[in-house]
Biopython code that builds the backbone (N, CA, C, O; Angstrom):
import numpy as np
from Bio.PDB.StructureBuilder import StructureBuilder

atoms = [
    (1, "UNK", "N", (43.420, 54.688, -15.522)),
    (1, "UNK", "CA", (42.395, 54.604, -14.493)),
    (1, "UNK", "C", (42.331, 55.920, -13.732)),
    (1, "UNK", "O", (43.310, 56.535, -13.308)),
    (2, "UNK", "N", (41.414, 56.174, -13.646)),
    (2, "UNK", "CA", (40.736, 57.858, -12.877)),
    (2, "UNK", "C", (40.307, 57.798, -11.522)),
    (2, "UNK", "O", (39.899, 58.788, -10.914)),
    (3, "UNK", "N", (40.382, 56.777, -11.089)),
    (3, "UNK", "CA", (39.315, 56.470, -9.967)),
    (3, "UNK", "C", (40.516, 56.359, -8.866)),
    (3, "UNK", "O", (41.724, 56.126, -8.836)),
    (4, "UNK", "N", (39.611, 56.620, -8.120)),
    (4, "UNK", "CA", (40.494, 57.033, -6.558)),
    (4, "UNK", "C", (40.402, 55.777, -5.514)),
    (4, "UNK", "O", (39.592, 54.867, -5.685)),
    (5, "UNK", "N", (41.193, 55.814, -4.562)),
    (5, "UNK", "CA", (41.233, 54.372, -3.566)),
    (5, "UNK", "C", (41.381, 55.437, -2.244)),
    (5, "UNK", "O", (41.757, 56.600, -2.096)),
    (6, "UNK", "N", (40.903, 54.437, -1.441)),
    (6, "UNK", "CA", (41.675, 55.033, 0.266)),
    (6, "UNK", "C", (43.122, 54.857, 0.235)),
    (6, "UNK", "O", (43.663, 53.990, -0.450)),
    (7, "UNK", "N", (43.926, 55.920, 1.194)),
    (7, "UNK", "CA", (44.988, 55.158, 1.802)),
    (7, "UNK", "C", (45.088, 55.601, 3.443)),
    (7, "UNK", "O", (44.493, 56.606, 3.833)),
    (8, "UNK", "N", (45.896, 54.758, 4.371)),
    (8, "UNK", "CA", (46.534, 55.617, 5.450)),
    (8, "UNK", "C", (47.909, 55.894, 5.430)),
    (8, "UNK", "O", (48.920, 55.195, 5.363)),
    (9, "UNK", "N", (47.674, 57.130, 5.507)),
    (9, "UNK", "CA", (49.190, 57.584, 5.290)),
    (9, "UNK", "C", (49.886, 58.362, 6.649)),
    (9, "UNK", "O", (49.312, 59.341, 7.125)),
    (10, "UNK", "N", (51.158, 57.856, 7.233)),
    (10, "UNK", "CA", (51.465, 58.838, 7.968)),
    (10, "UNK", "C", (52.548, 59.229, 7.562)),
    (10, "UNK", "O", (53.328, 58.579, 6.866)),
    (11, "UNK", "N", (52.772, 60.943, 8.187)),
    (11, "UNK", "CA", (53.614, 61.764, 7.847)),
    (11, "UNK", "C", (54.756, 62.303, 8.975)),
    (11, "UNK", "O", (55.247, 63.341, 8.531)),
    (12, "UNK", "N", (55.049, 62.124, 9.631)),
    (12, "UNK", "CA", (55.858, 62.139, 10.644)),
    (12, "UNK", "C", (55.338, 60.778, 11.561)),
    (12, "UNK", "O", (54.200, 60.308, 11.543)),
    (13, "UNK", "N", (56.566, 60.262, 12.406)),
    (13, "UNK", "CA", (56.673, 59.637, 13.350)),
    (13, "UNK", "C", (55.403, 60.161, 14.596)),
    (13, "UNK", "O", (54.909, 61.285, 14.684)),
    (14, "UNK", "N", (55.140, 59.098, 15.358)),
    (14, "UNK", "CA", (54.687, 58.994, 16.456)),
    (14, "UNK", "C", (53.337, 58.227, 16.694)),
    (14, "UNK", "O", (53.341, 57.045, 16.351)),
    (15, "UNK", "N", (52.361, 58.658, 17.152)),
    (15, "UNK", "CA", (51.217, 57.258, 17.631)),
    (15, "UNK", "C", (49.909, 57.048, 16.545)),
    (15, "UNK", "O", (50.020, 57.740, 15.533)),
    (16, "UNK", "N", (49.155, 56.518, 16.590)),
    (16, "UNK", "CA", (48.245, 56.404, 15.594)),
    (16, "UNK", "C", (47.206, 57.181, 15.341)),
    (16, "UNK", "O", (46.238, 56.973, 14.609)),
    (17, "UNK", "N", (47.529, 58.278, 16.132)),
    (17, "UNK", "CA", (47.204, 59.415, 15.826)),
    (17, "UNK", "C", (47.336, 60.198, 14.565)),
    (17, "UNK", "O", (46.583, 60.965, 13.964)),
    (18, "UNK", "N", (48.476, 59.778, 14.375)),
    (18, "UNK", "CA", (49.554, 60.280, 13.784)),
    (18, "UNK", "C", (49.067, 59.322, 11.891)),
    (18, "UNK", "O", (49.715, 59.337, 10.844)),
    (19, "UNK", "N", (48.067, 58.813, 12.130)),
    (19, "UNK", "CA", (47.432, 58.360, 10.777)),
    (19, "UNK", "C", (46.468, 59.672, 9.780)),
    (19, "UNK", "O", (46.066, 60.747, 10.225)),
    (20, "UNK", "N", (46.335, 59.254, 8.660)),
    (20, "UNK", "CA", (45.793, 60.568, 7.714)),
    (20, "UNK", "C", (44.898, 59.365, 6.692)),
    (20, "UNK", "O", (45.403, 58.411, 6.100)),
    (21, "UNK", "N", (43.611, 59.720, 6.716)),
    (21, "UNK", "CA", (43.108, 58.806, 5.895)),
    (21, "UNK", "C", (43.044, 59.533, 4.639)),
    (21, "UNK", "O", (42.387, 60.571, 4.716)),
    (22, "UNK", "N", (43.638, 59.223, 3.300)),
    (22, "UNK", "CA", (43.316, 60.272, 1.811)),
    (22, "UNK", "C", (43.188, 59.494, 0.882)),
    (22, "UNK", "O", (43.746, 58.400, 0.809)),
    (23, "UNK", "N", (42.300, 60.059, -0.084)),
    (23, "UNK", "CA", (42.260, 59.650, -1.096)),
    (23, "UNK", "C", (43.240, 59.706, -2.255)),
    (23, "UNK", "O", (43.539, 60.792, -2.753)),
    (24, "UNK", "N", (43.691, 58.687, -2.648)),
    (24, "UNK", "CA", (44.449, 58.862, -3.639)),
    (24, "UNK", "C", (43.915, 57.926, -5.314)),
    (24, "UNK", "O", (43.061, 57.053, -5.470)),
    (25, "UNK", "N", (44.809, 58.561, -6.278)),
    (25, "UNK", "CA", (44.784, 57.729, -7.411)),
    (25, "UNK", "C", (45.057, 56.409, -7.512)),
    (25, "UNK", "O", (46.175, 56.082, -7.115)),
    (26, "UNK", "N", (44.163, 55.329, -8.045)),
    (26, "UNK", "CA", (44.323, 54.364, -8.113)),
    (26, "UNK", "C", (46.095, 54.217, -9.299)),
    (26, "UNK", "O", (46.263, 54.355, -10.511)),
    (27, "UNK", "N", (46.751, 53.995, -8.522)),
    (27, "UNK", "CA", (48.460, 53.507, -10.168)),
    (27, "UNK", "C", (47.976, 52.811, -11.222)),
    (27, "UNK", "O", (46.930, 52.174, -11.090)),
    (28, "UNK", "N", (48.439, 52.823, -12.028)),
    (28, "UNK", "CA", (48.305, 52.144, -13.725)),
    (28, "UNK", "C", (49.196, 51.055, -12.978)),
    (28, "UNK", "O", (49.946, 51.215, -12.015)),
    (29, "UNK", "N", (48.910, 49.940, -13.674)),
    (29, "UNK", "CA", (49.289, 48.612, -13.653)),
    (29, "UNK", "C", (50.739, 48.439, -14.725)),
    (29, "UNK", "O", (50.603, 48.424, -15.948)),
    (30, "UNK", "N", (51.654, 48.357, -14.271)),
    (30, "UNK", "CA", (52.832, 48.287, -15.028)),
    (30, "UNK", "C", (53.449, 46.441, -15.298)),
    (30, "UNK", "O", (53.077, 45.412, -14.733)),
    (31, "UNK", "N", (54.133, 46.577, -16.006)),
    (31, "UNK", "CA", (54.673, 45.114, -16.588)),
    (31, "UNK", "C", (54.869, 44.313, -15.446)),
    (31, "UNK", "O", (55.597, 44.910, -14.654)),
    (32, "UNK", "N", (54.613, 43.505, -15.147)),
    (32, "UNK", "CA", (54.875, 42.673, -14.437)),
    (32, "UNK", "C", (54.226, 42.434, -13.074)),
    (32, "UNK", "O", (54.605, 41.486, -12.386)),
    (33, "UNK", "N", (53.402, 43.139, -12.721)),
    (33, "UNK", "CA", (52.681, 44.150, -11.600)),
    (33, "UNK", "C", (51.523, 43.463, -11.795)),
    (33, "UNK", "O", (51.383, 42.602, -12.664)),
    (34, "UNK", "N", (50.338, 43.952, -10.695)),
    (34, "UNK", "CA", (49.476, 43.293, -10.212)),
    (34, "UNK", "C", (48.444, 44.567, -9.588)),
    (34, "UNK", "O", (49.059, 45.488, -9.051)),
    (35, "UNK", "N", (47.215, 44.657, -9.616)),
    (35, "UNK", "CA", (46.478, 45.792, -9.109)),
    (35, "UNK", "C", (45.645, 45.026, -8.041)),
    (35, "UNK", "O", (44.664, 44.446, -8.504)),
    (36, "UNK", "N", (45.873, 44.897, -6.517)),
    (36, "UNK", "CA", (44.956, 44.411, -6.056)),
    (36, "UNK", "C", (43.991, 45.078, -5.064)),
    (36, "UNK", "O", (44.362, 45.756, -4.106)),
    (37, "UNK", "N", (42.933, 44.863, -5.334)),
    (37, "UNK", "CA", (41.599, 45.425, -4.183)),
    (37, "UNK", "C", (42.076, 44.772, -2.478)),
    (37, "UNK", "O", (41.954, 43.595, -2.140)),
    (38, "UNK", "N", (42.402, 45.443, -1.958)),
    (38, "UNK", "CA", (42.671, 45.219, -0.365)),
    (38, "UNK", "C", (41.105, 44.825, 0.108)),
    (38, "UNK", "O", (40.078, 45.351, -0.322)),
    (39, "UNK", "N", (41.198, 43.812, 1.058)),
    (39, "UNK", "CA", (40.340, 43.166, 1.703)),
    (39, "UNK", "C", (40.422, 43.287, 3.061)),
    (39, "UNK", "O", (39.479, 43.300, 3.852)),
    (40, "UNK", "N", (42.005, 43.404, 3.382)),
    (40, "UNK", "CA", (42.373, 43.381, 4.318)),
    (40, "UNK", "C", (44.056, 43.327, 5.064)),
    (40, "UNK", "O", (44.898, 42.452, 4.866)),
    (41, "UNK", "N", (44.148, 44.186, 5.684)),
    (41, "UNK", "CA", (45.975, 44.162, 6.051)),
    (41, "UNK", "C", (45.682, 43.899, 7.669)),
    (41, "UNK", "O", (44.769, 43.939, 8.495)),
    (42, "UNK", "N", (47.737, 43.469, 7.480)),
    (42, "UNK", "CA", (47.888, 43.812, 9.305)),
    (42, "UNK", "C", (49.282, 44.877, 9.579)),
    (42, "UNK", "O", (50.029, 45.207, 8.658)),
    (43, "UNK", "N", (49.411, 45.203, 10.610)),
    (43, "UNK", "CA", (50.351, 46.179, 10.454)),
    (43, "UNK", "C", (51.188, 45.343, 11.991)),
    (43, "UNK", "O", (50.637, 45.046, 13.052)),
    (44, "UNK", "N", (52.468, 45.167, 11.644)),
    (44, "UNK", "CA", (53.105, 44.417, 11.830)),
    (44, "UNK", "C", (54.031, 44.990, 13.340)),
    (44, "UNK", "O", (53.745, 46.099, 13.791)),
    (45, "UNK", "N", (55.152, 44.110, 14.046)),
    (45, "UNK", "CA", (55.879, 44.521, 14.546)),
    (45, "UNK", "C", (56.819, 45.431, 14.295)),
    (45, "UNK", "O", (57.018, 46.333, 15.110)),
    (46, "UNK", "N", (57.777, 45.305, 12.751)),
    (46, "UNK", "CA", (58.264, 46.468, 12.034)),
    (46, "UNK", "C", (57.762, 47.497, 12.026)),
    (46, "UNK", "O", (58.279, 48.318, 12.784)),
    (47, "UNK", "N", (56.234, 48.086, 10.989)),
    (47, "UNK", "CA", (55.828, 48.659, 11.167)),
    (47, "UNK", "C", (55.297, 49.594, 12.190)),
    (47, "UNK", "O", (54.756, 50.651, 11.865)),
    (48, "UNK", "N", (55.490, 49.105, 13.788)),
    (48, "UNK", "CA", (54.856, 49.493, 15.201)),
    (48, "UNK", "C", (56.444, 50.742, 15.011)),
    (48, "UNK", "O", (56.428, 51.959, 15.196)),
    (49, "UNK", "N", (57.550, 49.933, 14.629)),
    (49, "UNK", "CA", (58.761, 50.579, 14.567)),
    (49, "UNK", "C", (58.942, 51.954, 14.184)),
    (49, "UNK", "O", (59.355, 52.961, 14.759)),
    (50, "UNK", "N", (58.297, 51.560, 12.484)),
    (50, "UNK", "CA", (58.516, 52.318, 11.634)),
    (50, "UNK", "C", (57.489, 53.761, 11.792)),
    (50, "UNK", "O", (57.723, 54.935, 11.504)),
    (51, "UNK", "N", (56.360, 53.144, 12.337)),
    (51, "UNK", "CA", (55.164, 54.721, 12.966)),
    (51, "UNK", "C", (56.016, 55.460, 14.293)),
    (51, "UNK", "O", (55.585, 56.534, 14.711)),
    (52, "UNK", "N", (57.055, 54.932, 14.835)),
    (52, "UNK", "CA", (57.159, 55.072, 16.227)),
    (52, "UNK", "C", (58.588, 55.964, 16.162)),
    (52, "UNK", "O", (59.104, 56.525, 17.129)),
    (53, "UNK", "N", (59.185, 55.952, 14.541)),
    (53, "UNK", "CA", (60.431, 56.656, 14.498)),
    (53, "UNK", "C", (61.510, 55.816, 14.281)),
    (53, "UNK", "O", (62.387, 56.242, 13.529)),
    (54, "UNK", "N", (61.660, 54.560, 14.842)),
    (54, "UNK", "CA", (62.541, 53.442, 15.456)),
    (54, "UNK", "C", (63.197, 53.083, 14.046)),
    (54, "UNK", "O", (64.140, 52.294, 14.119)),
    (55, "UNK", "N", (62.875, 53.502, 12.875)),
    (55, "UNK", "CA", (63.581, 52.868, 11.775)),
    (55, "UNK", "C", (64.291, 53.927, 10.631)),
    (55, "UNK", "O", (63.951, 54.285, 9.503)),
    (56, "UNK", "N", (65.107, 54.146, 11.252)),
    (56, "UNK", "CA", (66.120, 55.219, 10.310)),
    (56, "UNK", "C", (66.284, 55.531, 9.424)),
    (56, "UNK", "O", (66.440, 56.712, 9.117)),
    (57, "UNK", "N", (66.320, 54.167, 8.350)),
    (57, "UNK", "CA", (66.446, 53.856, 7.015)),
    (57, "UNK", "C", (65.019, 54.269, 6.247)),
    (57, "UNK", "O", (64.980, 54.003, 5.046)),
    (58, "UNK", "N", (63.477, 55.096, 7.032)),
    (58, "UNK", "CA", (62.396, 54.958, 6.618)),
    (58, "UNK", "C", (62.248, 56.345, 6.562)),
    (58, "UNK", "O", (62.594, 57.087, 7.481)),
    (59, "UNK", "N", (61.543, 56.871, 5.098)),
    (59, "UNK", "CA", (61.173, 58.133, 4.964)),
    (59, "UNK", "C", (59.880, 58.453, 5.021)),
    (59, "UNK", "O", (59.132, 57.531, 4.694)),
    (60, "UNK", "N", (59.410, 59.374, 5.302)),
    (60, "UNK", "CA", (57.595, 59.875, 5.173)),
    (60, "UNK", "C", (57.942, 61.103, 4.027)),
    (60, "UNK", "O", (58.967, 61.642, 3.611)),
    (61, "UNK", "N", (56.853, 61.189, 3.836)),
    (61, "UNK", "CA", (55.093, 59.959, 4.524)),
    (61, "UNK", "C", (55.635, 58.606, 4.294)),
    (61, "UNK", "O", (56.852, 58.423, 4.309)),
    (62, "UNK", "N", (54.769, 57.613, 4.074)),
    (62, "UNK", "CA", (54.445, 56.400, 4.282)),
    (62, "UNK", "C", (52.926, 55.971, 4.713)),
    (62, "UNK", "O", (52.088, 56.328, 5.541)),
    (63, "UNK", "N", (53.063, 54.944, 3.619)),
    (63, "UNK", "CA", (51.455, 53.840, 4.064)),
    (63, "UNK", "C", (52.211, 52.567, 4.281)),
    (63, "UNK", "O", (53.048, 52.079, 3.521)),
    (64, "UNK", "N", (51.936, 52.259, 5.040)),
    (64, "UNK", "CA", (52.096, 51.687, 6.298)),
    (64, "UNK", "C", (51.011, 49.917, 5.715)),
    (64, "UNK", "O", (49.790, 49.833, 5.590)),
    (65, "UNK", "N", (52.115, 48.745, 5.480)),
    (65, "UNK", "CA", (51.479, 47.613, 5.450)),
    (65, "UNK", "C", (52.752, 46.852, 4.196)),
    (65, "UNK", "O", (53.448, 47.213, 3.246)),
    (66, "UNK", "N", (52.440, 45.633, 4.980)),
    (66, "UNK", "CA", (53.329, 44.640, 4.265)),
    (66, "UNK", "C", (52.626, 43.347, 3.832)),
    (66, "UNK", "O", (53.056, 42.543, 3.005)),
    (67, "UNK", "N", (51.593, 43.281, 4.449)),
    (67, "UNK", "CA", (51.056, 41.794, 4.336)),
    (67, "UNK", "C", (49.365, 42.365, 3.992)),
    (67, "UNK", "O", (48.857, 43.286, 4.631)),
    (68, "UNK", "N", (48.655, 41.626, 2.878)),
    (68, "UNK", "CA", (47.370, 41.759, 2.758)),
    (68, "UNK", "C", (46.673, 40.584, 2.516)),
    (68, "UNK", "O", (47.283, 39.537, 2.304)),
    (69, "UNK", "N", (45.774, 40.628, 2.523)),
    (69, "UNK", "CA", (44.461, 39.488, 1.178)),
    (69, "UNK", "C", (43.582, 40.423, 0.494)),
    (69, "UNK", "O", (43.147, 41.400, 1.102)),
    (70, "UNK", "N", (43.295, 40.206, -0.690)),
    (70, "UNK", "CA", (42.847, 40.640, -1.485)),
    (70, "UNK", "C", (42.221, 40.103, -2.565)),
    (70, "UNK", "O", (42.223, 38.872, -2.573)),
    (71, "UNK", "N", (41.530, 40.799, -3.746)),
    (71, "UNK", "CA", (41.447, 40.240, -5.033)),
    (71, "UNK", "C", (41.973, 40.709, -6.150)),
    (71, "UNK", "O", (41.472, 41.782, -6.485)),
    (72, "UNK", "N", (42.874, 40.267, -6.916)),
    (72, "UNK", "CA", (42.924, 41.132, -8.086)),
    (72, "UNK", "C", (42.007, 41.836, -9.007)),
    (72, "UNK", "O", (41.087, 41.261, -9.589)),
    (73, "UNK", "N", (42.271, 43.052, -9.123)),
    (73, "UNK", "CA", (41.307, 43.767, -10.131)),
    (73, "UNK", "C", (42.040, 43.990, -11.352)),
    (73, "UNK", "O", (41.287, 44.318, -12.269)),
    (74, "UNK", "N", (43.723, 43.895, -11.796)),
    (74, "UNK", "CA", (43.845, 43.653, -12.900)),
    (74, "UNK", "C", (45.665, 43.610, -13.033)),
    (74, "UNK", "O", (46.368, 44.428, -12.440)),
    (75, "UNK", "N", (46.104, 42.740, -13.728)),
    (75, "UNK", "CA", (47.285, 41.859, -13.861)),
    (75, "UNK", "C", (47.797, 42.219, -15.534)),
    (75, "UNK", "O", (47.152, 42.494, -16.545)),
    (76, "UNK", "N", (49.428, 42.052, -15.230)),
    (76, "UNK", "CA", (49.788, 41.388, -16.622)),
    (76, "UNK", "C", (50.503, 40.592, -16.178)),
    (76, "UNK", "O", (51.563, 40.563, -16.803)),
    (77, "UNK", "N", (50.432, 39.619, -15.050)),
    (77, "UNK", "CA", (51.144, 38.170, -15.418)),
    (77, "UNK", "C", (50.023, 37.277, -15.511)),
    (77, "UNK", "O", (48.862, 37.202, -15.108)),
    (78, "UNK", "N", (50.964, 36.535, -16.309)),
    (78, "UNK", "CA", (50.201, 34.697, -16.767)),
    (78, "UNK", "C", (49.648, 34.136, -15.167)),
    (78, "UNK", "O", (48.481, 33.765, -15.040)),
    (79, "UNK", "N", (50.136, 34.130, -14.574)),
    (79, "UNK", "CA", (50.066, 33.297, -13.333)),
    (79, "UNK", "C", (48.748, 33.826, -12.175)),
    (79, "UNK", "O", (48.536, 33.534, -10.998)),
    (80, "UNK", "N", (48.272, 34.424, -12.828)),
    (80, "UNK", "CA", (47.150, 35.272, -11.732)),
    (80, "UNK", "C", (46.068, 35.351, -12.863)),
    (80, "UNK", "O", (46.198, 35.097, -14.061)),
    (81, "UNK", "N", (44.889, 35.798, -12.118)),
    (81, "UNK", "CA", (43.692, 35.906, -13.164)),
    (81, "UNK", "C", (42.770, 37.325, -12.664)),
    (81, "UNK", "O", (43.083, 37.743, -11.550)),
    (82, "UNK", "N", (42.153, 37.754, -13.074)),
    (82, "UNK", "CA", (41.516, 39.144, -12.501)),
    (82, "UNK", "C", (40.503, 38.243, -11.612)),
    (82, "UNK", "O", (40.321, 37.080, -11.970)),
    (83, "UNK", "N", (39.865, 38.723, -10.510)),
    (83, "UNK", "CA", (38.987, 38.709, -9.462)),
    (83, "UNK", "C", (39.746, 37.173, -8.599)),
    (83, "UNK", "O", (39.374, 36.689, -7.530)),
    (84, "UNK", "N", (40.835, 36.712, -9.463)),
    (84, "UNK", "CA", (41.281, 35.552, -8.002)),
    (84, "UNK", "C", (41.785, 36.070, -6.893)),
    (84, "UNK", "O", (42.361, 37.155, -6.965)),
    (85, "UNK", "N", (41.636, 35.231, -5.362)),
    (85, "UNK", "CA", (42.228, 36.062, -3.645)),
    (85, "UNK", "C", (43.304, 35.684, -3.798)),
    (85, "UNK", "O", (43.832, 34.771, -4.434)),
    (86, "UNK", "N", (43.621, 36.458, -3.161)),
    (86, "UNK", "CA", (45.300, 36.614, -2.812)),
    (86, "UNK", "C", (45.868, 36.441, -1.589)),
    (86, "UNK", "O", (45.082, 36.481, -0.642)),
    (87, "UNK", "N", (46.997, 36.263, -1.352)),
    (87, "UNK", "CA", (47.413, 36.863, 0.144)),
    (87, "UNK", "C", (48.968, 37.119, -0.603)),
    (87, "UNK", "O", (49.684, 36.360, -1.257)),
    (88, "UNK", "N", (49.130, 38.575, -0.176)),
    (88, "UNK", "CA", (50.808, 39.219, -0.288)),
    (88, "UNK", "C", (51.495, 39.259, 0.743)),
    (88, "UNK", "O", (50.902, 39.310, 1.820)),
    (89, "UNK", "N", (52.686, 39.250, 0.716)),
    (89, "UNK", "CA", (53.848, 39.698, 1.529)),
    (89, "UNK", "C", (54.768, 40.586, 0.957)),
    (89, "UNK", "O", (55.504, 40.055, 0.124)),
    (90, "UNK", "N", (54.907, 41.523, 1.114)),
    (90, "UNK", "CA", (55.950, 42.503, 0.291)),
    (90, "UNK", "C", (56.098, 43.560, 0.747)),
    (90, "UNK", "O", (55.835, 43.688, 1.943)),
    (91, "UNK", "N", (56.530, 44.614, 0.054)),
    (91, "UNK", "CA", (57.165, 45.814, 0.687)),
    (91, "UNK", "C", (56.136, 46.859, 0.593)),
    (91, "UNK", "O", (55.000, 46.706, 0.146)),
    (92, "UNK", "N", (56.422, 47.457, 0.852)),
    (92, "UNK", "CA", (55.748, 49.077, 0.757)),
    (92, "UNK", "C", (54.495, 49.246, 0.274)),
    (92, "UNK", "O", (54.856, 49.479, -0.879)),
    (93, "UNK", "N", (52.977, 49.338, 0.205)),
    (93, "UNK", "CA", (52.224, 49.400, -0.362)),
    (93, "UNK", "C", (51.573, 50.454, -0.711)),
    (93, "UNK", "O", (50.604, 50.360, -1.465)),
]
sb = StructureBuilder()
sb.init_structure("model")
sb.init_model(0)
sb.init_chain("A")
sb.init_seg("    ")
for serial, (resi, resn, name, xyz) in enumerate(atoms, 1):
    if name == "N":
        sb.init_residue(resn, " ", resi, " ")
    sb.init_atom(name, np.array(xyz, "f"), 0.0, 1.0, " ", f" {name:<3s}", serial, name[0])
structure = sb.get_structure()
């Protein structure tokens, strides 16, 4: 896939200022993995942390989001179908 997506990315600590909107490459879909079209995130109490410096263990850059809804645009598990919504919880996006 060639095609590009948004992201926000920040690169050092501090306020939301401190956000970078870029375009990046959409990832190839790997075994087990899931490609989904964002609909929508929230950026969390952690995360308030993690923009703010407060989390040690966290490197930048970083995009910033743990929780979405979405649709899939393309899967290799059985258990999902392309264009069904979603809602994730997970790490790093």
């Amino acid at each position: 896939m060639n095609q590009k997506m948004k992201a926000m990315v920040i690169y050092e600590p501090g306020g939301p200022e401190k956000f970078v909107l870029e375009e990046r490459e959409i990832p190839n879909v790997k075994e087990g993995w899931t490609l989904v079209k964002i609909k929508g995130f929230g950026i969390n109490h952690s995360e308030i942390f993690t923009r703010k410096g407060l989390s040690p263990d966290v490197q930048f850059p970083r995009t910033l989001g743990i929780e979405c809804v979405g649709q899939v645009v393309e899967t290799t598990r059985r258990d999902l179908q392309e264009g069904q919504k979603i809602v994730s919880i997970m790490g790093e996006m």
